[in-house]
N, CA, C, O and CB atoms as a CASP TS submission, in Angstrom:
PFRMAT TS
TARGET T0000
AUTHOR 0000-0000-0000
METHOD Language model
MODEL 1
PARENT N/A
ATOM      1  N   UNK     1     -29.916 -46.043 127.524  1.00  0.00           N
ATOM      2  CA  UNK     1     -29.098 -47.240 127.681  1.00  0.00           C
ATOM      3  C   UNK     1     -27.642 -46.830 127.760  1.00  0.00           C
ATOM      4  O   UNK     1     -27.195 -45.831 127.196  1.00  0.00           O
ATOM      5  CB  UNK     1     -29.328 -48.237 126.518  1.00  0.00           C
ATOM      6  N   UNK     2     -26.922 -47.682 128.506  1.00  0.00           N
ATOM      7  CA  UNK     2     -25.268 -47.224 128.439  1.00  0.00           C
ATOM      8  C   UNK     2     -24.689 -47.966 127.681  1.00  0.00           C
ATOM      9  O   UNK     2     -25.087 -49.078 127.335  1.00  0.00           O
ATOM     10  CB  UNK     2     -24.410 -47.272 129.680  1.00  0.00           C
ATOM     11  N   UNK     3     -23.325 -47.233 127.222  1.00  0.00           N
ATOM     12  CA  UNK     3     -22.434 -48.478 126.766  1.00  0.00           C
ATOM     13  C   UNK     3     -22.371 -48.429 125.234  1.00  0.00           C
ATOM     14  O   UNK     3     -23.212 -47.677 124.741  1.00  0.00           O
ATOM     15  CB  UNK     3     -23.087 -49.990 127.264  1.00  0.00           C
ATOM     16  N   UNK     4     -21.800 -48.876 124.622  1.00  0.00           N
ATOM     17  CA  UNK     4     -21.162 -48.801 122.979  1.00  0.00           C
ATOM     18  C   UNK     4     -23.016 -49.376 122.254  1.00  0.00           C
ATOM     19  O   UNK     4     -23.924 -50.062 122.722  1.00  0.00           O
ATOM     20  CB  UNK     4     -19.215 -50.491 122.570  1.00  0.00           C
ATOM     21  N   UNK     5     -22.811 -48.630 120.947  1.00  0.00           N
ATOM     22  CA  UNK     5     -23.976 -49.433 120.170  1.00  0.00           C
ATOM     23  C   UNK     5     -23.360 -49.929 118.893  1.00  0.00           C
ATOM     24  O   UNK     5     -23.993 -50.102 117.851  1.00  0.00           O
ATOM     25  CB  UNK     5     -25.344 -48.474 119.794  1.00  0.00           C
ATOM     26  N   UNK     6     -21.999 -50.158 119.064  1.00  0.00           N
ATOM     27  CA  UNK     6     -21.473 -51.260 118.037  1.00  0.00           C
ATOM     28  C   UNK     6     -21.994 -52.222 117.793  1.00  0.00           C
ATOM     29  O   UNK     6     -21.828 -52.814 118.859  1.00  0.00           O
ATOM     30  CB  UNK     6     -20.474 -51.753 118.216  1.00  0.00           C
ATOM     31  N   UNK     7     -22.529 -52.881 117.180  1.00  0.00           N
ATOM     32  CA  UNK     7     -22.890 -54.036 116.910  1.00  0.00           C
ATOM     33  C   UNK     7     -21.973 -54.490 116.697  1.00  0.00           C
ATOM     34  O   UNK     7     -21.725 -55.403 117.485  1.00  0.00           O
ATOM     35  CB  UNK     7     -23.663 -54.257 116.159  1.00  0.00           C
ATOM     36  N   UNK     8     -20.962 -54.264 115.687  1.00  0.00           N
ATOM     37  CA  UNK     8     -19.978 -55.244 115.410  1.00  0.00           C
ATOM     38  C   UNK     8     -18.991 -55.346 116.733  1.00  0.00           C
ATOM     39  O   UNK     8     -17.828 -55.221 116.349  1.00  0.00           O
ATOM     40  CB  UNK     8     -19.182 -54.828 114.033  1.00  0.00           C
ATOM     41  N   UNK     9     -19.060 -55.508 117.971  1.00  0.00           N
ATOM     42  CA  UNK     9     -18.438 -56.035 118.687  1.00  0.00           C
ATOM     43  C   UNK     9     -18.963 -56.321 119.815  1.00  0.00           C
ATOM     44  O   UNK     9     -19.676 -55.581 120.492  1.00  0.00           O
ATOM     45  CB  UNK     9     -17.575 -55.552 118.749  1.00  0.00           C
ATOM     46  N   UNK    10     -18.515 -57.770 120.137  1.00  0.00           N
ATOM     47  CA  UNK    10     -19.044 -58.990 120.782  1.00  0.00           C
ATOM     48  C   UNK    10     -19.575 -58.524 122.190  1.00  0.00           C
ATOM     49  O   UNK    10     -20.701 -58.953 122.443  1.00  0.00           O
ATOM     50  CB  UNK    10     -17.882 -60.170 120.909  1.00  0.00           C
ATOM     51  N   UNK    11     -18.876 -57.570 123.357  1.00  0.00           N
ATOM     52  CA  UNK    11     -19.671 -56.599 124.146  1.00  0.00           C
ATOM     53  C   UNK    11     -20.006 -55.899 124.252  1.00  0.00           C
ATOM     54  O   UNK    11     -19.562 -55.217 123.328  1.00  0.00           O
ATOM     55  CB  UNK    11     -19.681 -56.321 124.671  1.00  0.00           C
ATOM     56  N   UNK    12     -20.971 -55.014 125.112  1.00  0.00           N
ATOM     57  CA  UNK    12     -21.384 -53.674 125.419  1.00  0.00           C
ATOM     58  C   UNK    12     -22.186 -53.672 126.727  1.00  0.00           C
ATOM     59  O   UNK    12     -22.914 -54.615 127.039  1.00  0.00           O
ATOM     60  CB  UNK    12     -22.205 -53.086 124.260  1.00  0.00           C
ATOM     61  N   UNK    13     -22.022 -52.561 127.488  1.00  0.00           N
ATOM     62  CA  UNK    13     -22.007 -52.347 129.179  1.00  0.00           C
ATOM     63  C   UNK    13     -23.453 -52.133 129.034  1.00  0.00           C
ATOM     64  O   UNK    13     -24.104 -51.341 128.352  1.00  0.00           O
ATOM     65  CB  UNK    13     -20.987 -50.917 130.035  1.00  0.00           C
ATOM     66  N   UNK    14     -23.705 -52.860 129.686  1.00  0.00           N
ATOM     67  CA  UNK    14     -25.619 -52.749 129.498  1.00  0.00           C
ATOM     68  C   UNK    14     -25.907 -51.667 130.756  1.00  0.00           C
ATOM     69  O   UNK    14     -26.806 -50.847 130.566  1.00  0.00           O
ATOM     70  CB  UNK    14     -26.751 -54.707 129.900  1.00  0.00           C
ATOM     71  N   UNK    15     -25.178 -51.633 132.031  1.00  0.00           N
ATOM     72  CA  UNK    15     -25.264 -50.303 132.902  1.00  0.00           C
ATOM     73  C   UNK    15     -24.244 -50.817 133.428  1.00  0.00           C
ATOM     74  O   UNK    15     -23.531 -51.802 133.235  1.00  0.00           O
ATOM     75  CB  UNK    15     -26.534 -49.814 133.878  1.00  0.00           C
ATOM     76  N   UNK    16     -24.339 -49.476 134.533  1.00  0.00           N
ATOM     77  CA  UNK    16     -22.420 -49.428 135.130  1.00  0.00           C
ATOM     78  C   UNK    16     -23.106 -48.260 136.421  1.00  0.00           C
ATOM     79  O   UNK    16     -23.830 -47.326 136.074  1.00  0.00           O
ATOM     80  CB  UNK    16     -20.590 -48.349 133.446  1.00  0.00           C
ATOM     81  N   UNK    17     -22.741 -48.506 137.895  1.00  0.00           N
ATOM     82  CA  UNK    17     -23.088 -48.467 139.170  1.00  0.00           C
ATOM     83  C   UNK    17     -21.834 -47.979 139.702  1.00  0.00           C
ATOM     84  O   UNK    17     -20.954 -48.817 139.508  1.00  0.00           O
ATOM     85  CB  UNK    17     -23.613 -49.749 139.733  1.00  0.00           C
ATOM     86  N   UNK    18     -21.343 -46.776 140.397  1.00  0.00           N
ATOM     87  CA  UNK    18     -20.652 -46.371 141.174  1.00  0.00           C
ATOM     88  C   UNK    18     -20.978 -46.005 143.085  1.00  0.00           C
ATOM     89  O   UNK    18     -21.511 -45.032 143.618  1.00  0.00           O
ATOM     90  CB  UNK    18     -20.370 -45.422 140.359  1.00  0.00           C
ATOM     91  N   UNK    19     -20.425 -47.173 143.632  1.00  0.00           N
ATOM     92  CA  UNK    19     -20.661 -47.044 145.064  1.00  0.00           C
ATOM     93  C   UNK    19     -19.646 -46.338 145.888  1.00  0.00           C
ATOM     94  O   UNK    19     -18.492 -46.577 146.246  1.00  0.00           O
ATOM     95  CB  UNK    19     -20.817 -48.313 145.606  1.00  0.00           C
ATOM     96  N   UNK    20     -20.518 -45.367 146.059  1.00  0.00           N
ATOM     97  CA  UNK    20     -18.960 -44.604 147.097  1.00  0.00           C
ATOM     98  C   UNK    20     -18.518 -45.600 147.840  1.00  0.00           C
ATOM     99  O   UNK    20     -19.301 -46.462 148.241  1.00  0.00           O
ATOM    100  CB  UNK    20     -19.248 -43.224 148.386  1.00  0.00           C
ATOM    101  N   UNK    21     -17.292 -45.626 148.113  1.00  0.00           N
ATOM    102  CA  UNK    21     -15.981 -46.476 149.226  1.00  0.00           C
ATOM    103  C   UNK    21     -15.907 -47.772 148.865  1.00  0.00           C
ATOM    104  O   UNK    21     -15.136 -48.510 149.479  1.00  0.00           O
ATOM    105  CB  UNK    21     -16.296 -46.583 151.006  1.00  0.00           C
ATOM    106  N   UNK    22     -16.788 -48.321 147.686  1.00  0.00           N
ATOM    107  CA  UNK    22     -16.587 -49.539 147.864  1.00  0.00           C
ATOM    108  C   UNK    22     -16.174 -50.165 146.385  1.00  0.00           C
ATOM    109  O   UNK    22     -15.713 -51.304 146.322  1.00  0.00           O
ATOM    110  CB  UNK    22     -17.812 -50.109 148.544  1.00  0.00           C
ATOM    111  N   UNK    23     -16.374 -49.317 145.144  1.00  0.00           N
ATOM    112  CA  UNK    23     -15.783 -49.343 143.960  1.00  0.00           C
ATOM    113  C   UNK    23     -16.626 -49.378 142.504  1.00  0.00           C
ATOM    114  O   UNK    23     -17.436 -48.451 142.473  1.00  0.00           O
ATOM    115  CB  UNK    23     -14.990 -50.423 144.099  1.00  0.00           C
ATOM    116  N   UNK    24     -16.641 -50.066 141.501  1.00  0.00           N
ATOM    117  CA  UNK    24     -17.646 -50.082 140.121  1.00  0.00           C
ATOM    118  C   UNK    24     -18.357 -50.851 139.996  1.00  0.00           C
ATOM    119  O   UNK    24     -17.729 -51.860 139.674  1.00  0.00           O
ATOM    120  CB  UNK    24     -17.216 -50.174 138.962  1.00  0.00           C
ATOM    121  N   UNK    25     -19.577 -51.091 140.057  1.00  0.00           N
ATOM    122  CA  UNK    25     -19.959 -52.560 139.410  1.00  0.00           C
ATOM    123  C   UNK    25     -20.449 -52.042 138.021  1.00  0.00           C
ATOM    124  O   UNK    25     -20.908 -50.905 137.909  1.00  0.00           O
ATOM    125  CB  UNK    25     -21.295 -53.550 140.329  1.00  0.00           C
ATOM    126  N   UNK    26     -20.335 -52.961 136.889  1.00  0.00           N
ATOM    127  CA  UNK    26     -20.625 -53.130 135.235  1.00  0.00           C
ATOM    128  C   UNK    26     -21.635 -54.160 135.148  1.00  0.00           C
ATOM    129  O   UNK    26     -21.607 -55.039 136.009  1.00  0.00           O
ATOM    130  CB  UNK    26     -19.259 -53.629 134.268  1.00  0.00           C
ATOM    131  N   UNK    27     -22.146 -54.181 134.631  1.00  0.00           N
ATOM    132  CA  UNK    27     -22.913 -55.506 133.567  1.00  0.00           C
ATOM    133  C   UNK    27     -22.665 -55.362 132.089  1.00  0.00           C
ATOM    134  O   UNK    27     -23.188 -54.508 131.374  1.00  0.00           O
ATOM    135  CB  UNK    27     -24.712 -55.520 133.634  1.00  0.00           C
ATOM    136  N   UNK    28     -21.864 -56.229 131.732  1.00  0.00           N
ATOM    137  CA  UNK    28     -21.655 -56.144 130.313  1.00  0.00           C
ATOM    138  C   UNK    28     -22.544 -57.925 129.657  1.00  0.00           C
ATOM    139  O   UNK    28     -22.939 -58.917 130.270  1.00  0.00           O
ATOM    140  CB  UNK    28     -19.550 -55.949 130.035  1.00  0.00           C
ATOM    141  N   UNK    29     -22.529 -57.654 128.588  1.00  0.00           N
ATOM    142  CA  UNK    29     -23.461 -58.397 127.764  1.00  0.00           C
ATOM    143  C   UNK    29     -22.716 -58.604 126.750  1.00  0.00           C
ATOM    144  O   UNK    29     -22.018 -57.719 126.256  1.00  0.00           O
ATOM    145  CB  UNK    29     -24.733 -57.799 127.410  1.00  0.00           C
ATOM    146  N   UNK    30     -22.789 -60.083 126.215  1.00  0.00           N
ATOM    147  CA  UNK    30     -21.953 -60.724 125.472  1.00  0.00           C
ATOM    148  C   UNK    30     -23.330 -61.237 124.109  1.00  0.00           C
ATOM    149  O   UNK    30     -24.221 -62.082 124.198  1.00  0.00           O
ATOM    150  CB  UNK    30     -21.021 -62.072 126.552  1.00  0.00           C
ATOM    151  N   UNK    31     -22.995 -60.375 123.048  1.00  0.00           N
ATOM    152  CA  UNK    31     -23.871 -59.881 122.098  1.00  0.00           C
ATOM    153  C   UNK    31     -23.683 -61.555 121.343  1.00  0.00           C
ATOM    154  O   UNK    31     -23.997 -61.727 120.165  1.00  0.00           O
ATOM    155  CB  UNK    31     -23.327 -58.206 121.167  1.00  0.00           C
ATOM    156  N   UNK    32     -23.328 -62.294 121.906  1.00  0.00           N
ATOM    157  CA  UNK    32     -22.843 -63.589 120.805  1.00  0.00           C
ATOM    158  C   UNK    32     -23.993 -64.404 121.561  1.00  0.00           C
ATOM    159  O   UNK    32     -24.965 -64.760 120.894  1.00  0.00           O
ATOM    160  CB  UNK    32     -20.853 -64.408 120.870  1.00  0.00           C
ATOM    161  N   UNK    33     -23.913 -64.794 123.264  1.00  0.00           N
ATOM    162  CA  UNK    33     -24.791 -65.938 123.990  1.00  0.00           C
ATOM    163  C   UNK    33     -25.594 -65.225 124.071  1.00  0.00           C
ATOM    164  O   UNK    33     -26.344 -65.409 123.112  1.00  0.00           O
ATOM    165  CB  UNK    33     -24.501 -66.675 125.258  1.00  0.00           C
ATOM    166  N   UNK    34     -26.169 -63.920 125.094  1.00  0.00           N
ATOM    167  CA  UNK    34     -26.850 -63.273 125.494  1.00  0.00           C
ATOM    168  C   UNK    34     -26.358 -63.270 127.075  1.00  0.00           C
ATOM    169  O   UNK    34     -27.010 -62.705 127.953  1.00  0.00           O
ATOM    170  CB  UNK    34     -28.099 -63.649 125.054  1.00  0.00           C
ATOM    171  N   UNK    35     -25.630 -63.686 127.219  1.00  0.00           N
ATOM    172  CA  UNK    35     -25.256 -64.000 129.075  1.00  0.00           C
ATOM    173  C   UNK    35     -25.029 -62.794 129.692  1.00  0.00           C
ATOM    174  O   UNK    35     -24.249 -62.093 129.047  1.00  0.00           O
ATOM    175  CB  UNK    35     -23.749 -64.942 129.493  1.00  0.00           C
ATOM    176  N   UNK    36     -25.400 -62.341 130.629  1.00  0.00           N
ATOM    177  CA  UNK    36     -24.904 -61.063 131.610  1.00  0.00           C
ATOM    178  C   UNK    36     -23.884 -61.515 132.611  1.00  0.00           C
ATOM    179  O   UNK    36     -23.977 -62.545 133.279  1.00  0.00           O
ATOM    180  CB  UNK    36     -26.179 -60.386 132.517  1.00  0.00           C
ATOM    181  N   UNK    37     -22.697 -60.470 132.663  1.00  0.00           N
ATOM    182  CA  UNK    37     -22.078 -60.682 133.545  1.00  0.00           C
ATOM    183  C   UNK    37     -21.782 -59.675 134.727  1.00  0.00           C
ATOM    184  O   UNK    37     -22.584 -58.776 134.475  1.00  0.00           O
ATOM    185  CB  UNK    37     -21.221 -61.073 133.007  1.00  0.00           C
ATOM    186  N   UNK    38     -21.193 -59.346 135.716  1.00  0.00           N
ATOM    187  CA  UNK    38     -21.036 -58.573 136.341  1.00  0.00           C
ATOM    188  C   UNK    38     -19.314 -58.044 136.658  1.00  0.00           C
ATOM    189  O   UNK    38     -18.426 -58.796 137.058  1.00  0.00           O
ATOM    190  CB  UNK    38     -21.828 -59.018 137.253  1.00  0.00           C
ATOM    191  N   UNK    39     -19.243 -57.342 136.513  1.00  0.00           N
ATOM    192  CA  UNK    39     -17.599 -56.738 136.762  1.00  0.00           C
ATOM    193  C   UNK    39     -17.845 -55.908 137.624  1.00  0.00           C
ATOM    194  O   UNK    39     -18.672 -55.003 137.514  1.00  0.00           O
ATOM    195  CB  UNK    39     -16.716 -55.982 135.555  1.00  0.00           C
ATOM    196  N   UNK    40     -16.704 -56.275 139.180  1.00  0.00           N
ATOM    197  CA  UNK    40     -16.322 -55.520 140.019  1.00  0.00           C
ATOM    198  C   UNK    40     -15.204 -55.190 139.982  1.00  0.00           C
ATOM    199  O   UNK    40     -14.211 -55.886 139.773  1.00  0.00           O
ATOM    200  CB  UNK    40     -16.532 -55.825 140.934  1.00  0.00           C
ATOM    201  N   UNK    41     -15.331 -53.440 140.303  1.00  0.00           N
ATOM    202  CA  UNK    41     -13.411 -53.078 140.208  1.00  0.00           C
ATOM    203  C   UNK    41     -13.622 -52.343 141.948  1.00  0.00           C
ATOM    204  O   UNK    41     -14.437 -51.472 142.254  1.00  0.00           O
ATOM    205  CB  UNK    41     -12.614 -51.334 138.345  1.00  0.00           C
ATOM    206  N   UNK    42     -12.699 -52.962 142.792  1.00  0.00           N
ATOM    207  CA  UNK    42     -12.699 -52.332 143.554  1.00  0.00           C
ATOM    208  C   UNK    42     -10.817 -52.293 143.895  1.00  0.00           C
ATOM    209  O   UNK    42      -9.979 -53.192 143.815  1.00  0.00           O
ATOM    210  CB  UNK    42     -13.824 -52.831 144.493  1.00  0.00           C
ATOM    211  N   UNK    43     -10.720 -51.123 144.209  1.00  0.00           N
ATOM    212  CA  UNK    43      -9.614 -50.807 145.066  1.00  0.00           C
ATOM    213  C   UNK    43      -8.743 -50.979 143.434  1.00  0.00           C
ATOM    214  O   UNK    43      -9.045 -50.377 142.404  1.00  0.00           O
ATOM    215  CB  UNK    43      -9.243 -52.023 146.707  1.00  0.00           C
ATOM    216  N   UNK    44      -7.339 -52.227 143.655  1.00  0.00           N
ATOM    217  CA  UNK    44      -6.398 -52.289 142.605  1.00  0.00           C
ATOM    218  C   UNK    44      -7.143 -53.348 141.617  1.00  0.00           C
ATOM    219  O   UNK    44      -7.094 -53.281 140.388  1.00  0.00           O
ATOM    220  CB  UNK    44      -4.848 -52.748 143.152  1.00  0.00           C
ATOM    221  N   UNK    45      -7.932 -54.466 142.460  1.00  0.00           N
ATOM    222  CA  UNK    45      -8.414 -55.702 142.055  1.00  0.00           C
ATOM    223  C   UNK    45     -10.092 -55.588 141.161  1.00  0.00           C
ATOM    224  O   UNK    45     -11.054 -54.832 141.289  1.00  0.00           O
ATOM    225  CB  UNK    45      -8.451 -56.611 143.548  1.00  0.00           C
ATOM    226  N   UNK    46      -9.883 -56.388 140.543  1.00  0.00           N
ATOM    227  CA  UNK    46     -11.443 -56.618 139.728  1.00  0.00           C
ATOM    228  C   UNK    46     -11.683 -58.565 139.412  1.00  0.00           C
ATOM    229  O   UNK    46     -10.858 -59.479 139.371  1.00  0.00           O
ATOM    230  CB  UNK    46     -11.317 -55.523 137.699  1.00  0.00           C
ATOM    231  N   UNK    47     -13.171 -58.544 139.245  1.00  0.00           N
ATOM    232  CA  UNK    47     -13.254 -59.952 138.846  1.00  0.00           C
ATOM    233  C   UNK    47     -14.399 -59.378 137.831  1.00  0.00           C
ATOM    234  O   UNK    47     -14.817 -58.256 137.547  1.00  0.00           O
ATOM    235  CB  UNK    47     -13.649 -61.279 140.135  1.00  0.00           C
ATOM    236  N   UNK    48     -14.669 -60.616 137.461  1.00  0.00           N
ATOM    237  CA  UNK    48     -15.760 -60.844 136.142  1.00  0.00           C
ATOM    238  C   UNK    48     -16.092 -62.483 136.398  1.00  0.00           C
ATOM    239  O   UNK    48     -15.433 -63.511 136.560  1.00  0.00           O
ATOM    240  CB  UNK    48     -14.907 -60.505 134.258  1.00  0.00           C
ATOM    241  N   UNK    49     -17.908 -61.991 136.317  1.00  0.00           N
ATOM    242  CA  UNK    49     -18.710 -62.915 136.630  1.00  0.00           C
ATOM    243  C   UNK    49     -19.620 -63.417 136.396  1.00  0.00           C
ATOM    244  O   UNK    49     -20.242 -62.753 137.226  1.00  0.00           O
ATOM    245  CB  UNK    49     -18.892 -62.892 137.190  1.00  0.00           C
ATOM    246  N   UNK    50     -20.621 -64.261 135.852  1.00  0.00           N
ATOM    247  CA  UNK    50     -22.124 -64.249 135.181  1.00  0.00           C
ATOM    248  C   UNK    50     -22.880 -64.031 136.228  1.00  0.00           C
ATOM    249  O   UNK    50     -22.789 -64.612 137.310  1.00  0.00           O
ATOM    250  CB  UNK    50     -22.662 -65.572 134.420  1.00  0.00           C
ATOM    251  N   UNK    51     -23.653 -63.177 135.928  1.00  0.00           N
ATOM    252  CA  UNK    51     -24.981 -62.691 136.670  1.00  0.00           C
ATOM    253  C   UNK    51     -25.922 -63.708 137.153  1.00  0.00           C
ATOM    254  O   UNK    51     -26.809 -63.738 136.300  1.00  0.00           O
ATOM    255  CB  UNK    51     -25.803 -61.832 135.776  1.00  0.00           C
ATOM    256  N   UNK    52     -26.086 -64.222 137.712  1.00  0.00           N
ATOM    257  CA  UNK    52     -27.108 -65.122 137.902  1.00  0.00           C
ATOM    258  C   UNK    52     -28.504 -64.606 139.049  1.00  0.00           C
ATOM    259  O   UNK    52     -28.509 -63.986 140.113  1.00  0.00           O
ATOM    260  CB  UNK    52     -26.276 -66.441 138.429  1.00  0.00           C
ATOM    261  N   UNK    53     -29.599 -65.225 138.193  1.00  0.00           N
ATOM    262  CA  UNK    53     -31.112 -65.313 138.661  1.00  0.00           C
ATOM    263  C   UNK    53     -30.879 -65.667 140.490  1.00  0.00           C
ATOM    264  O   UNK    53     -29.804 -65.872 141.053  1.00  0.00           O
ATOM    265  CB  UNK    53     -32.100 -66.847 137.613  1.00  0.00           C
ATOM    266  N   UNK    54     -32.427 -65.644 141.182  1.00  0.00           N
ATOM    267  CA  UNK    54     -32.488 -66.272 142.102  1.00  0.00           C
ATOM    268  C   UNK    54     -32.535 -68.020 141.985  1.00  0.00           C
ATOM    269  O   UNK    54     -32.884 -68.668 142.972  1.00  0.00           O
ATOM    270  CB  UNK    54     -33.475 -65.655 142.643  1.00  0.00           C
ATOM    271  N   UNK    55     -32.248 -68.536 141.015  1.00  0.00           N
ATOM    272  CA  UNK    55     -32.597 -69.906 141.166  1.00  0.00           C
ATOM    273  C   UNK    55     -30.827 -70.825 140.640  1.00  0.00           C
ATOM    274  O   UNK    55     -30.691 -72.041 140.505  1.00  0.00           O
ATOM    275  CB  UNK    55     -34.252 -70.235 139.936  1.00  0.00           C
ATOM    276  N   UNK    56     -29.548 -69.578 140.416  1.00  0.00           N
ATOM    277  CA  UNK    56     -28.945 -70.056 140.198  1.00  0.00           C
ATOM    278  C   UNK    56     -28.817 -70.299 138.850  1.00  0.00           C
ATOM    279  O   UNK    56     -28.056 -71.256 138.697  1.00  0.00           O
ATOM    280  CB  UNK    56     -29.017 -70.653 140.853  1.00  0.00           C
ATOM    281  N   UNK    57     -29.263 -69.815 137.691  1.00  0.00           N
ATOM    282  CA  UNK    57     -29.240 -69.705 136.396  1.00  0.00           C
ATOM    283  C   UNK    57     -28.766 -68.367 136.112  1.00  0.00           C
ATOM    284  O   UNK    57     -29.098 -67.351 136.723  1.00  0.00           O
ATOM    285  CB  UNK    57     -30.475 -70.011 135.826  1.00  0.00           C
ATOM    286  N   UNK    58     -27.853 -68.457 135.002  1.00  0.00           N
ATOM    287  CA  UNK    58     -27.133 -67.588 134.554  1.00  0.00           C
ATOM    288  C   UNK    58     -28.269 -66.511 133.109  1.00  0.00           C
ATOM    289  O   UNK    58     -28.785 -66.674 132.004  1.00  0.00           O
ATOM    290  CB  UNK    58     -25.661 -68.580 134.053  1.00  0.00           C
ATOM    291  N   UNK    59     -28.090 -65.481 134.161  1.00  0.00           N
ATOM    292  CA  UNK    59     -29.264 -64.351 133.301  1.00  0.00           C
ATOM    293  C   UNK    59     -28.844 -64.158 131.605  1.00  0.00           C
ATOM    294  O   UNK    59     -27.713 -63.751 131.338  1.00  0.00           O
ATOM    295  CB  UNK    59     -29.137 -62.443 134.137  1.00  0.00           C
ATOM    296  N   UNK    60     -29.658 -64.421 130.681  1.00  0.00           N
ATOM    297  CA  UNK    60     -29.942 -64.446 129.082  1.00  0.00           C
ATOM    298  C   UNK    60     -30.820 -62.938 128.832  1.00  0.00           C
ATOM    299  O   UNK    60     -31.975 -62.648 129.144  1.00  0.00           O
ATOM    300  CB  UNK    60     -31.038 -66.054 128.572  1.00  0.00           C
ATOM    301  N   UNK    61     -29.839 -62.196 128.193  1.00  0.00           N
ATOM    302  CA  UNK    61     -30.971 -61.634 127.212  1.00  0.00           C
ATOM    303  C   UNK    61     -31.294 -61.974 125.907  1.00  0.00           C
ATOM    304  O   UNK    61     -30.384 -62.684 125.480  1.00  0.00           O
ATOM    305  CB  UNK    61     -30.818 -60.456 127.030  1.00  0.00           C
ATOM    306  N   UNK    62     -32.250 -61.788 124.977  1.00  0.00           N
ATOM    307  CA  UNK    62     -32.689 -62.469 124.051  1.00  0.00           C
ATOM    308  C   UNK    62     -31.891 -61.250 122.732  1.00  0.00           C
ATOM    309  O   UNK    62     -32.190 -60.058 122.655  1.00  0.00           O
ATOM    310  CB  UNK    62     -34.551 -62.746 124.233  1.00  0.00           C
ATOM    311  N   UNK    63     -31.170 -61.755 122.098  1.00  0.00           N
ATOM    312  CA  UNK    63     -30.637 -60.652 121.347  1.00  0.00           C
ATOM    313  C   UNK    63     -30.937 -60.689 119.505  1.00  0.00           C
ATOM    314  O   UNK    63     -30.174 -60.393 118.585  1.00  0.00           O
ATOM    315  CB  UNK    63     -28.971 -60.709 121.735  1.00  0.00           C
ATOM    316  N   UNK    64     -32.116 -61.095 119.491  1.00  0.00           N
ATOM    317  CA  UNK    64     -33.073 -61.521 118.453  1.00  0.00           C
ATOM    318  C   UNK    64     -33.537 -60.182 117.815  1.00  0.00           C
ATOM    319  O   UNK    64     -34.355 -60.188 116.895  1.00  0.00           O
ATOM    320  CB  UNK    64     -34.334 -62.412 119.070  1.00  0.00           C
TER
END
């Protein structure tokens, strides 16, 4: 698995994807909802985003 195994803090990079020419993608996980999100860094710019399913629902892991 990647990414911090802090528990005591609220994220950790569940994996992390390097595309030549085109920049980082992350999934970090928010240890409080369970929500996945996605972070792109490309070039100077980045966003942050919830991951969402094919049906348009925002992906949960169960952190039970």
């Amino acid at each position: 698995m990647f990414g911090n195994k802090n528990e005591d803090e609220r994220f950790y990079v569940k994996s992390k994807e390097n595309i030549k020419s085109l920049g980082r993608f992350t999934v970090v996980v928010d240890r409080e909802t369970g929500v996945n999100y996605v972070h792109a860094w490309v070039g100077t710019g980045s966003s942050l985003t919830p991951l969402l399913d094919k049906n348009g629902n925002p992906i949960i892991d169960n952190m039970k």
